[in-house]
C-alpha positions in Angstrom: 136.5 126.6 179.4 138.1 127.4 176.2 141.4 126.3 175.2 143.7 129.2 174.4 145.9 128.7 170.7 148.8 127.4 172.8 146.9 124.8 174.6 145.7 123.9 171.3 148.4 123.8 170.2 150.2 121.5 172.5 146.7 119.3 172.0 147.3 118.9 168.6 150.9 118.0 169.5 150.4 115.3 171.5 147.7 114.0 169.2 150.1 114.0 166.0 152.5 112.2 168.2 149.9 109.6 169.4 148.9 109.2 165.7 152.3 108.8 164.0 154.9 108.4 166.5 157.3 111.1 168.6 159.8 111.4 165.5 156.7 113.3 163.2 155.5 115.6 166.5 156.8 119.3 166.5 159.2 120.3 169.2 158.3 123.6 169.7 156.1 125.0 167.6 156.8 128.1 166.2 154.1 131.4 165.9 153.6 130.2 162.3 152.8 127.0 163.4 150.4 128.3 166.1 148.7 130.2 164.3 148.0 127.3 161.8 147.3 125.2 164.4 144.9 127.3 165.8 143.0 128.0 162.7 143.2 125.0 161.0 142.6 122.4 163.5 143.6 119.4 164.5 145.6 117.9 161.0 144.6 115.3 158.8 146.3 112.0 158.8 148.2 113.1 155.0 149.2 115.7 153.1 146.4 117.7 151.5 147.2 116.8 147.8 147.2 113.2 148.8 144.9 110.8 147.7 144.6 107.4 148.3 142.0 106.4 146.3 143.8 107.7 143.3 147.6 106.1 144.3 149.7 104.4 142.2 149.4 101.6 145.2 145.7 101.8 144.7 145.3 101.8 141.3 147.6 99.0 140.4 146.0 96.7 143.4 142.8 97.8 141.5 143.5 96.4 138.3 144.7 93.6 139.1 141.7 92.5 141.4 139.0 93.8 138.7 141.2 91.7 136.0 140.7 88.5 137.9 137.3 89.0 139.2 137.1 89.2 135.0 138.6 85.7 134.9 137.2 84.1 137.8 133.7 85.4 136.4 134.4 84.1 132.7 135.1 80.8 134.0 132.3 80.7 135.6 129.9 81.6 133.3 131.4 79.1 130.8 130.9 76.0 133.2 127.2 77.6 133.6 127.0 77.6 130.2 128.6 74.6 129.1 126.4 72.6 132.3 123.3 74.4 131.1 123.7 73.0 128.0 124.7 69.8 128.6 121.0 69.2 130.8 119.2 71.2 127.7 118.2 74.5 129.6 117.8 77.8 127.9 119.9 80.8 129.1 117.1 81.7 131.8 118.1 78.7 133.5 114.7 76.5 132.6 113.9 73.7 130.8 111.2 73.9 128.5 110.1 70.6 127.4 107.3 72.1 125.0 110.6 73.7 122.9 113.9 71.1 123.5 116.4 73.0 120.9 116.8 70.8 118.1 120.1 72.3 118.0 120.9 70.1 121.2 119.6 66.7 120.4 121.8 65.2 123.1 121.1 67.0 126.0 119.6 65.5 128.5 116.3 66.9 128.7 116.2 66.4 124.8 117.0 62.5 125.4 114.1 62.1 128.6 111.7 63.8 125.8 112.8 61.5 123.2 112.6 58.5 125.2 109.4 60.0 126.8 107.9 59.8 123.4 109.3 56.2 122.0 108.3 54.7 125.3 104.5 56.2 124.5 104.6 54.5 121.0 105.9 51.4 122.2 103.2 51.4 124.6 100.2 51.7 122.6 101.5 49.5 119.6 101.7 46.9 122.1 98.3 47.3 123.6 96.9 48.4 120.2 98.2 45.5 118.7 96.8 43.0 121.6 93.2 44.6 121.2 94.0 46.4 124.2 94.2 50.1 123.5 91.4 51.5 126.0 92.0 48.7 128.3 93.3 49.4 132.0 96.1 47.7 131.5 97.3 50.2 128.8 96.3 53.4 131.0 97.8 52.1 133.8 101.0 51.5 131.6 100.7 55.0 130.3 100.8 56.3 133.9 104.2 54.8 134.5 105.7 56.1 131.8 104.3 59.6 132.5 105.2 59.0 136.1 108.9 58.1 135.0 109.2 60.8 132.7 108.2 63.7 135.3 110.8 61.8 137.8 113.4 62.4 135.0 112.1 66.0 134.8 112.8 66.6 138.4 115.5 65.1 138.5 117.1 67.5 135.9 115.7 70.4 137.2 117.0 69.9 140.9 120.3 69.0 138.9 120.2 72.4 137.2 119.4 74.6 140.2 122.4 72.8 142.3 124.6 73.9 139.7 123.0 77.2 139.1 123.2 78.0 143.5 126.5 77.0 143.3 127.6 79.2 140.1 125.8 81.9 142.4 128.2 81.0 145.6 131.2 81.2 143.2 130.4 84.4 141.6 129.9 86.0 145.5 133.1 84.5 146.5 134.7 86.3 143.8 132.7 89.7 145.2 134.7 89.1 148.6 138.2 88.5 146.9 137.8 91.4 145.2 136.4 93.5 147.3 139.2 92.2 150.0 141.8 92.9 147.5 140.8 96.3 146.9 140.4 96.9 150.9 144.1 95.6 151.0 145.2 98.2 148.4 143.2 101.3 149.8 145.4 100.7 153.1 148.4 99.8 151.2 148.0 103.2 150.1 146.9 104.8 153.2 150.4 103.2 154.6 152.2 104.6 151.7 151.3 108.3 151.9 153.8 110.8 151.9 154.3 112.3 155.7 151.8 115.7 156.1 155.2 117.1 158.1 
């Protein structure tokens, strides 16, 4: 059964007062108001001209969250950056062993290659000078030292992707501040808008 204007009316009414108290429900709505009522449906929660995503409320709240997801994200990237080079990996995060950056000669991959390499000359100039170079003595000697020198290599690389999965945690808990921030502000302004009455 269809509701006639006035029943619609009244509807609407009790709806407004539900929503935002008895003090913002009509008392008796006049023909005006009926026929607006009636037409327009039930009314929106603010004032037509109203926007919340565009408040002053908003927009500051905005700002102020983008600005220091900006910081938090700068600082982050600089202890990546600084960590990555510290350990001697390139900006994709690896550590190529073929191509240490002579740039860096103190990093730590760059001093595992170096030592790498001394360790290899010590060995054979000791077994060279003994007579021993093809003995298996010397390969077996060259086998530690390879083996050590891939231990160090793992070990730097599990070093790197720690820091680099924790970098990743940081930069998503700056995502949730944010993004909290800017929930906080949208109903900030939602509380703040003008009454549609």
């Amino acid at each position: 059964m269809a509701l006639t204007p006035q029943q619609q009316a009244a509807n609407i009414a009790q709806n407004v007062k539900d929503w935002y108290g008895a003090a913002y429900a009509p008392k008796a709505p006049s023909k005006s108001a009926l026929d607006y009522w009636a037409v327009a449906g039930a009314p929106k929660p603010h004032a037509p001209s109203y926007d919340p995503y565009n408040s002053i409320t908003f927009n500051t709240m905005k700002g102020q969250a983008q600005n220091q997801w900006g910081i938090d994200n700068a600082k982050i990237q600089h202890q990546i950056d600084s960590n990555s080079l510290d350990i001697g990996a390139d900006s994709s995060g690896k550590i190529d062993y073929s191509n240490i950056d002579v740039t860096n000669p103190f990093s730590k991959a760059a001093l595992l290659q170096r030592n790498f390499n001394q360790q290899q000359s010590r060995d054979t100039n000791s077994y060279a000078a003994q007579g021993q170079q093809r003995s298996g003595a010397m390969i077996r000697q060259r086998a530690n030292t390879q083996f050590g020198f891939e231990q160090g290599q793992d070990q730097l690389q599990k070093a790197l992707n720690n820091m680099l999965a924790e970098a990743a945690l940081q930069k998503q808990q700056t995502n949730v501040t944010r993004d909290g921030t800017l929930a906080g502000g949208l109903l900030a302004s939602i509380q703040a808008a003008p009454s549609p009455y």
